[in-house]
C-alpha positions as CSV (number, residue, x, y, z in Angstrom):
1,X,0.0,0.0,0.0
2,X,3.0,2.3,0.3
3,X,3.8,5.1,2.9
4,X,1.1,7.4,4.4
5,X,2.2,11.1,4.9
6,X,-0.1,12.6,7.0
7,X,1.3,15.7,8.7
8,X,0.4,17.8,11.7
9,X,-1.4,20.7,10.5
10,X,-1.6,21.9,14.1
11,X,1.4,24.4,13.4
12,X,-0.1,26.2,10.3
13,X,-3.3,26.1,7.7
14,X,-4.5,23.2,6.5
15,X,-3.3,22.4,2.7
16,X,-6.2,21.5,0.4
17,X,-6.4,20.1,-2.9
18,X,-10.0,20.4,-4.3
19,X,-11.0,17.6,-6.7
20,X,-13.4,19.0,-9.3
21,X,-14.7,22.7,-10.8
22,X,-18.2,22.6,-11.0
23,X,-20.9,24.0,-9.9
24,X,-20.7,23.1,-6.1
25,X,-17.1,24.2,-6.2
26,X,-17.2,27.2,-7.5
27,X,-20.7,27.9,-6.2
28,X,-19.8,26.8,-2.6
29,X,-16.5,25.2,-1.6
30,X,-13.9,27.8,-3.5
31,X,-15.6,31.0,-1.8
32,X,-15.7,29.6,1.4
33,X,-11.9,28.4,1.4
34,X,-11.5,31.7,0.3
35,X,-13.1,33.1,3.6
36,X,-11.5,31.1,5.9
37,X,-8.0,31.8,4.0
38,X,-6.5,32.4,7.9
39,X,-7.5,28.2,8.3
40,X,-6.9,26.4,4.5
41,X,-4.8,27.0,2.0
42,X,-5.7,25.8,-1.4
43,X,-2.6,24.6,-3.1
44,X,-4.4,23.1,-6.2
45,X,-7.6,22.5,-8.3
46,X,-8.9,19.8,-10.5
47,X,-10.9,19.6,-13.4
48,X,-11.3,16.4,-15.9
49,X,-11.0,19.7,-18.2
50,X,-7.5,21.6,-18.1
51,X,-8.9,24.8,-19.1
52,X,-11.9,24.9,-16.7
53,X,-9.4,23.7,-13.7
54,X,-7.4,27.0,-15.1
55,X,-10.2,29.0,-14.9
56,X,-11.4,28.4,-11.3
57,X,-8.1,28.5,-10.2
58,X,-7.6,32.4,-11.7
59,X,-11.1,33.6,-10.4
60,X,-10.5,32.0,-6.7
61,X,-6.5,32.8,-6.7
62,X,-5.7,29.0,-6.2
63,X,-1.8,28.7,-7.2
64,X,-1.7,25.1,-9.2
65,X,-4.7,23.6,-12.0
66,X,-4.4,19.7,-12.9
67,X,-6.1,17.2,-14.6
68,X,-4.7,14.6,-12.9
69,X,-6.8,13.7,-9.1
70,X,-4.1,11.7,-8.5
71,X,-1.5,14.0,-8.8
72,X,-3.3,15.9,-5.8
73,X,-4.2,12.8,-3.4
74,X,0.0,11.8,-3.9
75,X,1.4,15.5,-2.7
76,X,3.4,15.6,0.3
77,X,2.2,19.7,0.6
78,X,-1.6,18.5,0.7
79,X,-3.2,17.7,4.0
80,X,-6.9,17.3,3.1
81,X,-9.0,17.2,-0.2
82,X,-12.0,18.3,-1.4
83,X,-13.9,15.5,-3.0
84,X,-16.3,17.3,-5.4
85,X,-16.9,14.9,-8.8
86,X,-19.5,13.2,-10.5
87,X,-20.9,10.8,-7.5
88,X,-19.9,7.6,-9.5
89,X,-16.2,8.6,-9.2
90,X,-16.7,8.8,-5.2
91,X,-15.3,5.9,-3.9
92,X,-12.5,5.6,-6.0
93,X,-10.7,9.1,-4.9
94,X,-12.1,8.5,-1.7
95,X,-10.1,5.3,-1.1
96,X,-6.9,6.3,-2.7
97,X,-7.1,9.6,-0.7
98,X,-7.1,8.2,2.0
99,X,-4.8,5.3,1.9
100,X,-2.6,8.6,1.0
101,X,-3.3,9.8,4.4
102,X,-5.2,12.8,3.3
103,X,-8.2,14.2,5.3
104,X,-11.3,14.0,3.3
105,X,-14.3,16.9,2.8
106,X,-16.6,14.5,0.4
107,X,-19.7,15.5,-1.5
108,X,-23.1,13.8,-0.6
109,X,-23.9,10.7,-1.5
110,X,-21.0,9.4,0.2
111,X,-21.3,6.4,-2.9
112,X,-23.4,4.8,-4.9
113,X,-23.4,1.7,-3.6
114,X,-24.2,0.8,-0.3
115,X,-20.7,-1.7,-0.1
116,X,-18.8,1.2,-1.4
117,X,-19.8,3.9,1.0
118,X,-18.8,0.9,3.7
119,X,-15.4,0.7,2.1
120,X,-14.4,4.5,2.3
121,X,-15.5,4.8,5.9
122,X,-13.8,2.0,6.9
123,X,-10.4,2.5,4.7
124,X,-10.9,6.2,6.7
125,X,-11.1,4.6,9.9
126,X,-7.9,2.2,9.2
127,X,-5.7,4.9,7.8
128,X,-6.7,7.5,10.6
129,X,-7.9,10.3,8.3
130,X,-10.9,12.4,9.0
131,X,-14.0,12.0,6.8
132,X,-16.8,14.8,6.6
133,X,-19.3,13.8,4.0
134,X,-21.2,17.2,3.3
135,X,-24.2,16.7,4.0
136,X,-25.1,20.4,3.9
137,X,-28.4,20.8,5.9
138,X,-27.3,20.1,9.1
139,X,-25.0,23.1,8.6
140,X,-27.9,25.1,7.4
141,X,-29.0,27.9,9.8
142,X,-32.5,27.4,9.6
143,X,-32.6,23.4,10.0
144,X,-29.9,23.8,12.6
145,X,-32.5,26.1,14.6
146,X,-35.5,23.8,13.8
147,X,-33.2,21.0,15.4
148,X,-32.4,23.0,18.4
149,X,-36.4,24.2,18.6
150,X,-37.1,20.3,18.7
151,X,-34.7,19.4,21.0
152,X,-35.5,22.0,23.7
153,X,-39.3,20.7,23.7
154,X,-41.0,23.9,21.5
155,X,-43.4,21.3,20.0
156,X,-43.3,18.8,22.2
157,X,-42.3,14.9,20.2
158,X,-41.7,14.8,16.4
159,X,-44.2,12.7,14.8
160,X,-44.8,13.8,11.6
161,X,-42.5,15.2,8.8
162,X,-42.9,16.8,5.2
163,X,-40.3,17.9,3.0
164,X,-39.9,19.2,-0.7
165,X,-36.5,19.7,-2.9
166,X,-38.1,20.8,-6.0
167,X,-36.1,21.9,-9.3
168,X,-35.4,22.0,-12.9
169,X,-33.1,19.7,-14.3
170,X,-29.5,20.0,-13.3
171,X,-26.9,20.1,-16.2
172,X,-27.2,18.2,-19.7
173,X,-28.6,15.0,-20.2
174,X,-26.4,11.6,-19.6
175,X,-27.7,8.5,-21.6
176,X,-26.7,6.4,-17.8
177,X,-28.0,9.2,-15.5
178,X,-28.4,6.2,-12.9
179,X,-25.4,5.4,-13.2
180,X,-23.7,8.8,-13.1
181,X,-25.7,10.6,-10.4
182,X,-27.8,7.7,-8.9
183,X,-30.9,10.1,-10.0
184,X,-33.1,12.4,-8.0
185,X,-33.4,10.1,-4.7
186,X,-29.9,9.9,-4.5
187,X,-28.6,12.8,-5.5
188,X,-31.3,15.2,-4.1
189,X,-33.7,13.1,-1.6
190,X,-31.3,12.1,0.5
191,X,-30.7,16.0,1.7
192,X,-34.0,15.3,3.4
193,X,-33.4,11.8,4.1
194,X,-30.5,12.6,6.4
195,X,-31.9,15.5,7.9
196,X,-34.8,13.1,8.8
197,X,-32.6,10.6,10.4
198,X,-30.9,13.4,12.7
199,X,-34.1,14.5,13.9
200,X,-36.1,11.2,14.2
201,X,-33.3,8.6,14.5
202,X,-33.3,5.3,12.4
203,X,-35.8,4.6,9.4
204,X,-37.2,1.5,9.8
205,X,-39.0,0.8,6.9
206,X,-40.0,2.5,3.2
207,X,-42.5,2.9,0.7
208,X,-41.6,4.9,-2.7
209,X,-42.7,5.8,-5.6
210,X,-41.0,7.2,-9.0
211,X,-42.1,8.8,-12.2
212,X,-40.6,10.3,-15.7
213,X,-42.0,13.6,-16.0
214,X,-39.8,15.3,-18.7
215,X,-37.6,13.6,-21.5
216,X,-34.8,14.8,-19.8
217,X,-33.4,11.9,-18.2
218,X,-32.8,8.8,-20.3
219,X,-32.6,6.4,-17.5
220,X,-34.3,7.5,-15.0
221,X,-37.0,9.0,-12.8
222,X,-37.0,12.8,-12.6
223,X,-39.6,13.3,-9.6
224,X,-39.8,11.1,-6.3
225,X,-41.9,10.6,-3.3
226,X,-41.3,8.6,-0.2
227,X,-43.3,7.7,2.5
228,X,-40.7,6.6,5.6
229,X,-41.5,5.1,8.9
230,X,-38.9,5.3,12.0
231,X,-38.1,3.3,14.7
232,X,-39.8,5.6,17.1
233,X,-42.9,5.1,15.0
234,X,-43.2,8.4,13.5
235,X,-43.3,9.3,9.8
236,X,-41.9,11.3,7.0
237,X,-43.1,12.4,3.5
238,X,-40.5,13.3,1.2
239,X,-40.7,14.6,-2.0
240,X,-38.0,15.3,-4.8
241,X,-37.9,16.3,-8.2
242,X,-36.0,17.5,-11.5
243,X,-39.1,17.6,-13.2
244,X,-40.3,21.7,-13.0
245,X,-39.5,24.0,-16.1
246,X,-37.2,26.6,-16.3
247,X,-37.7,29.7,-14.9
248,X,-39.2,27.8,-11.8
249,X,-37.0,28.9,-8.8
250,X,-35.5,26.2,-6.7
251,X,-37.8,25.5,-3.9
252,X,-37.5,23.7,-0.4
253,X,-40.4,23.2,2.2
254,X,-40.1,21.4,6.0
255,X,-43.1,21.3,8.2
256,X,-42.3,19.0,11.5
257,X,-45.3,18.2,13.4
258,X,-45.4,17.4,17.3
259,X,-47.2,16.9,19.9
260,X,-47.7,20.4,20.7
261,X,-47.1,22.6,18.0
262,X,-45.5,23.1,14.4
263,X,-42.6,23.9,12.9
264,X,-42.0,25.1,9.3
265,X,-39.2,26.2,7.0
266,X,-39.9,27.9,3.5
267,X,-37.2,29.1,1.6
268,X,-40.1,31.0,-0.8
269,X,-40.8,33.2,2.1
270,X,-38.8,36.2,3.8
271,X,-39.7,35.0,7.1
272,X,-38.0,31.4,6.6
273,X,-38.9,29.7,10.0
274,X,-42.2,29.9,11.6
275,X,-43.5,28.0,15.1
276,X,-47.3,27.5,15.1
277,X,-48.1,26.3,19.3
278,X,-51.0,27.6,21.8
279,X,-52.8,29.3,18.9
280,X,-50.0,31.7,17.7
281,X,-47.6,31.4,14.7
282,X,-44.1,33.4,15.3
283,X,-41.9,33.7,12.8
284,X,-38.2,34.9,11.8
285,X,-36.2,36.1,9.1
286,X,-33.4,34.0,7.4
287,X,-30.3,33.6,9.7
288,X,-27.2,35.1,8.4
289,X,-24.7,31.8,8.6
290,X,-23.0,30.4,5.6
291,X,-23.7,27.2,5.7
292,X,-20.6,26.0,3.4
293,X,-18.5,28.1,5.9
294,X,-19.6,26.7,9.1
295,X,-19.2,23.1,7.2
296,X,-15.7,24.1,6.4
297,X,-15.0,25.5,10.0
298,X,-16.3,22.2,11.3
299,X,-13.8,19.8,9.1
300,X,-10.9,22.4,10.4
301,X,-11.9,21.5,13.6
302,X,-11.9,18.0,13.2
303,X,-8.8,17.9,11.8
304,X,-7.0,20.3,14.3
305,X,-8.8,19.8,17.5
306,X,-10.4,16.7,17.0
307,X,-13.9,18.0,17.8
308,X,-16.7,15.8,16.2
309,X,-18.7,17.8,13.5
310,X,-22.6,16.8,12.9
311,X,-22.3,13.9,11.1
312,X,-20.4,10.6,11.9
313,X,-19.3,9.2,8.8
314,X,-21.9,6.0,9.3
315,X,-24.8,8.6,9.4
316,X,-24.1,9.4,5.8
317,X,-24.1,5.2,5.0
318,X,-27.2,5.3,6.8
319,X,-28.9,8.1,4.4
320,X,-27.7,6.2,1.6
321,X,-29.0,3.1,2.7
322,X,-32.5,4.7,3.3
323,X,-32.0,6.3,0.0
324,X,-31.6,2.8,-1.8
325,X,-34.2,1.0,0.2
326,X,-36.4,4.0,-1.8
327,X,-35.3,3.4,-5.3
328,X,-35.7,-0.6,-4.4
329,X,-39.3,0.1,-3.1
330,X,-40.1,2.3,-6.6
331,X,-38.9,-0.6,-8.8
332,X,-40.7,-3.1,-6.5
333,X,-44.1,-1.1,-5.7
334,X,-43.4,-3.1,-1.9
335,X,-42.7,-1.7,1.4
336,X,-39.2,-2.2,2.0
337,X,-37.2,-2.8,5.1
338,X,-34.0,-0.7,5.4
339,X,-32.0,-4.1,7.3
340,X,-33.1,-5.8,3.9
341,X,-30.9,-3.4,1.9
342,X,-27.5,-4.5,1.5
C-alpha cells in the first residue's frame, strides 16, 4: 500500500487540494476556502478539463490547475482534499485519498453503492484520516435552529415530517444518468433523508414511488416521493424532483409536526422559520450563517482539534442506505425494510 504522509497541521493552515470545478465548487467550496484563508490554504484544483481547472483557479486565486486527481491525493504539501466529482467517481478518490493519508471533505452521497460507501469509511477509519461527507443541511442555519427548537421541547415529540427539494433539471442530459448521479433520490432526496434521520433517528421501513415527467433523463425517474417510517414510529413524506420548467425557482419546504405545536421552513418566504403552538404562529427572518462556511470551520476543527462535526461518517451510509431502500421500493411497488438493503 506504500507510505502514508499525514502531517500535523496543528502548526499552520491546513493544505487543500480540491478535486473537481463545478458547480458546487465554485458555487460553494472555492468562496468559502476563500473566507477562511487564515484556516486552509488551497494549493491546487482539479478539473477532468485543463482549461476549466485554469479557470477556477484564476477567479478563486488558487496557485496550481491539474487534470490529474491523483496528482493531488500523492502531494506531500496536501493535508486534506476536497472531493467534489461526479458521484460515481466517489469511492475511488475516496479510497486512494485516503490510503494517501489525506483528510477528506466529500460530496453527498457518500457512494453509490451501499458496499462502497462501507469501504471509504472504513479504509478512513484504518488509515486515521478524517472523513466529513457534506451533508449540507445540518449546517444550514435554519434546519440547525429547527433542530435546536425540537430538542428544547418547542413542539413537544416529532411525529410527523414533510419535505420538498423541488427543481429544474441539473446540467445536460447523460444516456446512464443512474449510473452517473444515482438520480433524483440519491442525488437530491437524500438532503431530506438525512436530515430526517438526525431528527427522528433510524428509518425502519420505506414505501416509494417514481415517475418520468420530462424527456430529460434517459434512464431514469425525474420526480420522487417517499413515504418513511422510524423506529420511534413516526413518519416522514418526502418529496423530490427535477421535473419543474425553467424559470421555476428552486424550492424547499419542512413542516415538523409534534405533539404540541408546528414547525416550518420555506425558503419562498422572507420570514423562513415559523412555530405555530397555543394558537399563535411566530416567525423569523433567514439567519445570516453560511452554511458552506460553518461546514468548512467544522472539518478544520476535526482535523486540528479533534472535535466531532454533525455527522459521523456512518450517518451518511445510513442516508444512503434509506435512499436505496427508496429506489428498491419504486422498482418493487413493496414496502421495504431498510436491514433488507445490502
Amino acid at each position: 500500500m506504500g507510505e502514508i504522509f499525514r502531517c500535523d497541521v496543528l502548526a499552520g493552515k491546513i493544505r487543500v487540494g480540491v478535486i473537481g470545478a463545478g458547480f458546487i465548487v465554485k458555487f460553494a467550496h472555492l468562496p468559502s476556502l476563500k473566507i477562511l484563508s487564515s484556516r486552509f490554504e488551497v494549493k491546487v484544483v482539479f478539473s477532468k478539463s485543463i482549461e476549466n481547472a485554469k479557470i477556477a483557479a484564476l477567479e478563486y486565486s488558487v496557485p496550481e490547475a491539474t487534470d490529474d486527481w491523483r496528482s493531488i491525493v500523492q502531494r506531500s504539501d496536501v493535508d486534506a482534499v476536497i472531493i467534489a466529482t461526479p458521484n460515481y467517481t466517489h469511492k475511488t478518490i475516496a479510497v486512494e485519498a485516503a490510503r494517501a493519508g489525506k483528510h477528506i471533505l466529500l460530496e453527498k452521497p457518500v457512494a453509490l453503492r451501499l458496499k462502497d460507501a462501507v469501504e471509504i469509511v472504513k479504509e478512513c477509519e484504518k488509515a486515521g484520516v478524517k472523513l466529513l461527507v457534506a451533508h449540507c443541511l445540518r449546517f444550514w442555519p435554519e434546519y440547525v435552529k429547527v433542530r435546536e427548537l425540537i430538542l428544547s421541547g418547542t413542539i413537544g415529540e416529532p411525529r410527523v415530517v414533510r419535505a420538498y427539494r423541488l427543481s429544474l433539471f441539473p446540467g445536460k442530459m447523460w444516456h446512464k444518468f443512474m449510473e452517473f448521479s444515482g438520480g433524483v433520490t440519491v442525488d437530491l432526496m437524500i438532503h431530506d433523508i438525512d436530515y430526517s434521520i438526525w431528527i427522528l433517528g433510524d428509518v425502519e421501513e420505506v414505501y416509494g414511488v417514481k415517475l418520468r415527467v420530462t424527456g430529460n433523463t434517459v434512464d431514469s425517474p425525474d420526480h420522487s416521493a417517499a413515504l418513511l417510517k422510524f423506529k420511534s414510529s413516526a413518519i416522514a413524506y418526502l418529496e423530490a424532483s427535477w421535473a419543474f420548467p425553467r424559470g421555476y425557482p428552486f424550492t424547499t419546504y419542512l413542516e415538523i409536526a409534534g405533539s404540541k405545536g408546528l414547525l416550518t421552513v420555506d425558503n419562498r418566504t422572507t420570514q423562513t422559520i415559523t412555530i405555530y403552538r397555543n394558537g399563535v404562529a411566530e416567525s423569523t427572518a433567514p439567519l445570516e450563517i453560511r452554511a458552506y462556511v460553518e461546514q468548512l470551520k467544522a472539518f478544520a476543527e476535526w482535523i486540528d482539534r479533534d472535535v466531532k462535526p454533525p455527522i459521523d461518517p456512518w450517518e451518511a451510509v445510513k442516508a444512503l442506505q434509506v435512499a436505496l431502500a427508496v429506489l428498491e421500493s419504486s422498482e418493487k411497488n413493496a414496502v421495504v425494510k431498510i436491514s433488507e438493503v445490502v
